[in-house]
BAFI-3210 file (N, C-alpha, C; in Angstrom, 3 decimals, decimal comma, padded with zeros to 6 digits):
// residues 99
n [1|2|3|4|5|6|7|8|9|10|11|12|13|14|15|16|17|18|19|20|21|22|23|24|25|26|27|28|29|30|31|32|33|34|35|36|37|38|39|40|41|42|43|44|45|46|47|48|49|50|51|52|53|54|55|56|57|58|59|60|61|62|63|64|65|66|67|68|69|70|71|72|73|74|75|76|77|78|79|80|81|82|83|84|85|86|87|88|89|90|91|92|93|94|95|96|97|98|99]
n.u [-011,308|-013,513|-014,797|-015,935|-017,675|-019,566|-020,014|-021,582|-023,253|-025,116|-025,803|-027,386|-029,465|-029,404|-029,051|-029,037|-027,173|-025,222|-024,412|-023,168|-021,222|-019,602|-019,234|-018,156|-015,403|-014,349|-014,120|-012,107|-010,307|-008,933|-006,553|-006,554|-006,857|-009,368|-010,961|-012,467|-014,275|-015,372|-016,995|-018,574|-020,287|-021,676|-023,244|-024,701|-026,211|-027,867|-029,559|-030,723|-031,541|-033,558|-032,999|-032,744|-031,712|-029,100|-028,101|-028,475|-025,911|-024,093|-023,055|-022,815|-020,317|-018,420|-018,632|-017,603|-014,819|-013,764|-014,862|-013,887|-013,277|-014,009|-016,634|-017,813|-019,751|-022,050|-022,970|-023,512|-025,704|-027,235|-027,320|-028,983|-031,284|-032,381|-032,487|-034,969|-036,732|-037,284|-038,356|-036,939|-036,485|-034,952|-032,269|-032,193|-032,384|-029,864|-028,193|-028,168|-027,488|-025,016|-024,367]
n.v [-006,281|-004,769|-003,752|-006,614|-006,948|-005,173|-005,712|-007,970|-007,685|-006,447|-008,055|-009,742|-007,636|-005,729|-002,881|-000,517|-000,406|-001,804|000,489|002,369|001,273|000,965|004,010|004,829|002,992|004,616|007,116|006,211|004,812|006,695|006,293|003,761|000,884|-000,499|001,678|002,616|000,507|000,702|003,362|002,636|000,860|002,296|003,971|002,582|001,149|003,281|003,477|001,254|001,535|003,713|006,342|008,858|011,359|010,862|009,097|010,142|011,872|010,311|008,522|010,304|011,405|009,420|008,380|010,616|010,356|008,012|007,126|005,749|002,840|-000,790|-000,431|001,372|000,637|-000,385|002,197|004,109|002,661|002,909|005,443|005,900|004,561|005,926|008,964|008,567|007,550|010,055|010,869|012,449|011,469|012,247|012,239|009,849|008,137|009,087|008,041|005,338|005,113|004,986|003,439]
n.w [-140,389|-139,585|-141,941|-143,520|-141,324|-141,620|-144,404|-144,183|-141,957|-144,023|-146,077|-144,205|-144,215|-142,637|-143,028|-141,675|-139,715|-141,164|-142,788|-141,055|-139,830|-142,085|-142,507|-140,477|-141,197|-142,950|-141,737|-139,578|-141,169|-143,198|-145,298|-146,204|-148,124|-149,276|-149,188|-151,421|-151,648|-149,171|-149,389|-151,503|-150,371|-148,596|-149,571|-151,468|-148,909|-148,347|-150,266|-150,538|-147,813|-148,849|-148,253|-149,792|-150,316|-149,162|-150,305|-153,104|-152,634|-151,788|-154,110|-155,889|-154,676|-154,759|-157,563|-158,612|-157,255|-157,863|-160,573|-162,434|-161,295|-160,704|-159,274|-159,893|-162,333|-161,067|-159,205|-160,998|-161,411|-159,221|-159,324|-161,141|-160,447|-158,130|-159,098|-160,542|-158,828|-157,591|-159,806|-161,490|-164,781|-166,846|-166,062|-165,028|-167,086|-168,324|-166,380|-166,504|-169,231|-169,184|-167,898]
ca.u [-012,453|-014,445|-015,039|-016,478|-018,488|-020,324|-020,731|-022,259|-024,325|-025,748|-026,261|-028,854|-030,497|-029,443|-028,649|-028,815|-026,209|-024,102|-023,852|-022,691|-019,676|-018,401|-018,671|-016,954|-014,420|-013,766|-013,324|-010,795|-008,859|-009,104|-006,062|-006,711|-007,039|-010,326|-011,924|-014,274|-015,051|-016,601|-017,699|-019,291|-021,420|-022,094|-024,187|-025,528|-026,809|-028,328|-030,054|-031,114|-032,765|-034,909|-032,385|-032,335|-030,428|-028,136|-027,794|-027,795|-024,837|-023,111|-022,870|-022,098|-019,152|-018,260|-018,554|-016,268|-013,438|-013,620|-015,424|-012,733|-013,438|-015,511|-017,687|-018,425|-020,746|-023,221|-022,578|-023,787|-027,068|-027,887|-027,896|-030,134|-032,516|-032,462|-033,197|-035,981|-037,786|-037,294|-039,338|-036,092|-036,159|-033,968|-031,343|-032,088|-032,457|-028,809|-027,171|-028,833|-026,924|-023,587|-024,126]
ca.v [-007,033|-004,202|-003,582|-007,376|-007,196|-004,396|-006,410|-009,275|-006,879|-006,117|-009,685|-010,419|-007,269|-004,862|-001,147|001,068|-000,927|-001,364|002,093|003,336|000,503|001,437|005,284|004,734|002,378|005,850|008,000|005,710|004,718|007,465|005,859|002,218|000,379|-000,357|003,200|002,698|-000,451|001,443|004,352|002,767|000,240|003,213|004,547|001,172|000,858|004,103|003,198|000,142|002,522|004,492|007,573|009,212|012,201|010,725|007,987|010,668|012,611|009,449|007,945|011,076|011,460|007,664|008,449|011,929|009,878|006,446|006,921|004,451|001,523|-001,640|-000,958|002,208|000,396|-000,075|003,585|004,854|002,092|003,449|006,848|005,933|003,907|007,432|009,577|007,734|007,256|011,176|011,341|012,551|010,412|012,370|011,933|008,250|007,385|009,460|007,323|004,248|004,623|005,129|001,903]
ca.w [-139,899|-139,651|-143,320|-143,110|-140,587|-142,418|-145,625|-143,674|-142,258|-145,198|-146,303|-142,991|-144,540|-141,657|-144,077|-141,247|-138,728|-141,777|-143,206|-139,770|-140,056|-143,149|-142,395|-139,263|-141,193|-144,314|-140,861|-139,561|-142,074|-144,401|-146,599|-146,635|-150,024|-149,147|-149,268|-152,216|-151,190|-148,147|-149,667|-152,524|-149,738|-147,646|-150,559|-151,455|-147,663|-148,655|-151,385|-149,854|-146,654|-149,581|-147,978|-151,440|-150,437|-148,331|-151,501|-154,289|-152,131|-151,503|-154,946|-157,101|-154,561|-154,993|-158,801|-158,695|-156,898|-158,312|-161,610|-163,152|-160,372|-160,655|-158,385|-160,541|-163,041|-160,351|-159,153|-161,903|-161,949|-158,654|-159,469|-162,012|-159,845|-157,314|-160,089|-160,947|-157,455|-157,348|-160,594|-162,628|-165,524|-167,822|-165,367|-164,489|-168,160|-168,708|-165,719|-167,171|-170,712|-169,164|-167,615]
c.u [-013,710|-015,002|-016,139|-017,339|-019,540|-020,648|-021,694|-023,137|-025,275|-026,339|-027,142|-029,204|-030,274|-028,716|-028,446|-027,407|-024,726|-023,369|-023,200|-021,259|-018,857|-018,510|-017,660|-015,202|-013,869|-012,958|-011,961|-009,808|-009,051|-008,069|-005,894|-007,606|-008,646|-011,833|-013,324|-015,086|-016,612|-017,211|-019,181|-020,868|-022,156|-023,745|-025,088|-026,234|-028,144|-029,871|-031,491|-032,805|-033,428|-034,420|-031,774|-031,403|-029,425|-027,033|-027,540|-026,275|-023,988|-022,176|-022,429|-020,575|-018,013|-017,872|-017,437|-014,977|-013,208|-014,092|-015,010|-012,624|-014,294|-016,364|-018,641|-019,582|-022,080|-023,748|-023,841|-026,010|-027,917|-028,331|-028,994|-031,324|-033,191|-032,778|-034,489|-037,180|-037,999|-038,456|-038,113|-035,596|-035,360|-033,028|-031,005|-031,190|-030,469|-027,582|-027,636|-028,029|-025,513|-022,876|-024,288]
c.v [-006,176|-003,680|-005,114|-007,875|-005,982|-005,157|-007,541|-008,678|-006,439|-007,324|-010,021|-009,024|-005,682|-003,464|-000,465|000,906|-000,874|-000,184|002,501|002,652|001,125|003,038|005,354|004,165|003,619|006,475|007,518|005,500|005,134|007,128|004,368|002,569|000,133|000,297|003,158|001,513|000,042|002,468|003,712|001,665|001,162|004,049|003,695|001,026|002,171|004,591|002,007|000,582|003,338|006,119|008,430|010,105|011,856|010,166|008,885|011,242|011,859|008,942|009,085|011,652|010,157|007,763|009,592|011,461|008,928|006,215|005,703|003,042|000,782|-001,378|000,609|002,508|000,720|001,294|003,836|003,850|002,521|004,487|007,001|005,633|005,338|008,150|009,651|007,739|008,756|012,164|012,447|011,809|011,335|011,645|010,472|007,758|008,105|008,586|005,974|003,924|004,606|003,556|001,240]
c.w [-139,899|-140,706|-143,657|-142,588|-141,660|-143,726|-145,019|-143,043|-143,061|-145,704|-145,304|-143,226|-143,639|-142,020|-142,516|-140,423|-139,971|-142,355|-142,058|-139,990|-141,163|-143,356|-141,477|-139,956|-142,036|-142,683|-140,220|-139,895|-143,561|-145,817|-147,060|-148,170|-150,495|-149,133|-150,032|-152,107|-150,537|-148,471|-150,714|-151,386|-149,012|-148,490|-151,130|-150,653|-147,864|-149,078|-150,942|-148,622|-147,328|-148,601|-149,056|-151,114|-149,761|-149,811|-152,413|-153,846|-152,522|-152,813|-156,058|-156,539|-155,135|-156,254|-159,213|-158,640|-157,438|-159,546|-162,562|-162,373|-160,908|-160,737|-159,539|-161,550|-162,189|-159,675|-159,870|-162,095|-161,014|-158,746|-160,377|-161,671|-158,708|-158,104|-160,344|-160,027|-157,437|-158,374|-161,764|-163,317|-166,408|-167,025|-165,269|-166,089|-168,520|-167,860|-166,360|-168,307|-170,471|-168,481|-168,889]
res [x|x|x|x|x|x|x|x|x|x|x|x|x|x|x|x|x|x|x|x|x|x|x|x|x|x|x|x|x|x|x|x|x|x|x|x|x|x|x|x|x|x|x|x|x|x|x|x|x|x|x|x|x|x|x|x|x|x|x|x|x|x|x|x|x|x|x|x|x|x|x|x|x|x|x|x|x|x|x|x|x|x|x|x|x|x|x|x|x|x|x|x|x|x|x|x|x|x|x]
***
């Protein structure tokens, strides 16, 4: 439920309330199936709050462990959109083509 409540969080807009949920939910249940779910929103919420380093941290871990996931396309579009705001366009434009 609490994985849930954090996405719906996110949906009425509220990044900072949800990032805290789905860190809280990784610390909890460090081996639920769920993990990159939460990791990968945690970095999304991130992203979202214009918290670049929190967001670049988040998402090149996200990308280390899960590179082979779904959710990994977008991963990789954020890191490009972070890049970018940072004023590193090689980088952006290099996460950009892998998407």
């Amino acid at each position: 439920a609490q994985l849930y409540y954090g996405q719906t969080l996110v949906q009425l807009g509220k990044y900072a309330d949800a990032r805290q949920i789905f860190r809280n939910f990784v610390a909890q249940y460090p081996k639920q199936a769920d993990i990159p779910l939460a990791l990968f929103r945690t970095a999304e919420c991130s992203v979202f709050l214009n918290d670049l380093d929190a967001a670049e941290r988040e998402l090149q871990s996200f990308v280390n462990q899960y590179g082979n996931h779904d959710l990994a396309e977008w991963a990789f579009q954020y890191q490009g959109e972070v890049a970018a705001k940072r004023g590193k366009y090689a980088e952006a434009a290099a996460a950009f083509r892998i998407v």
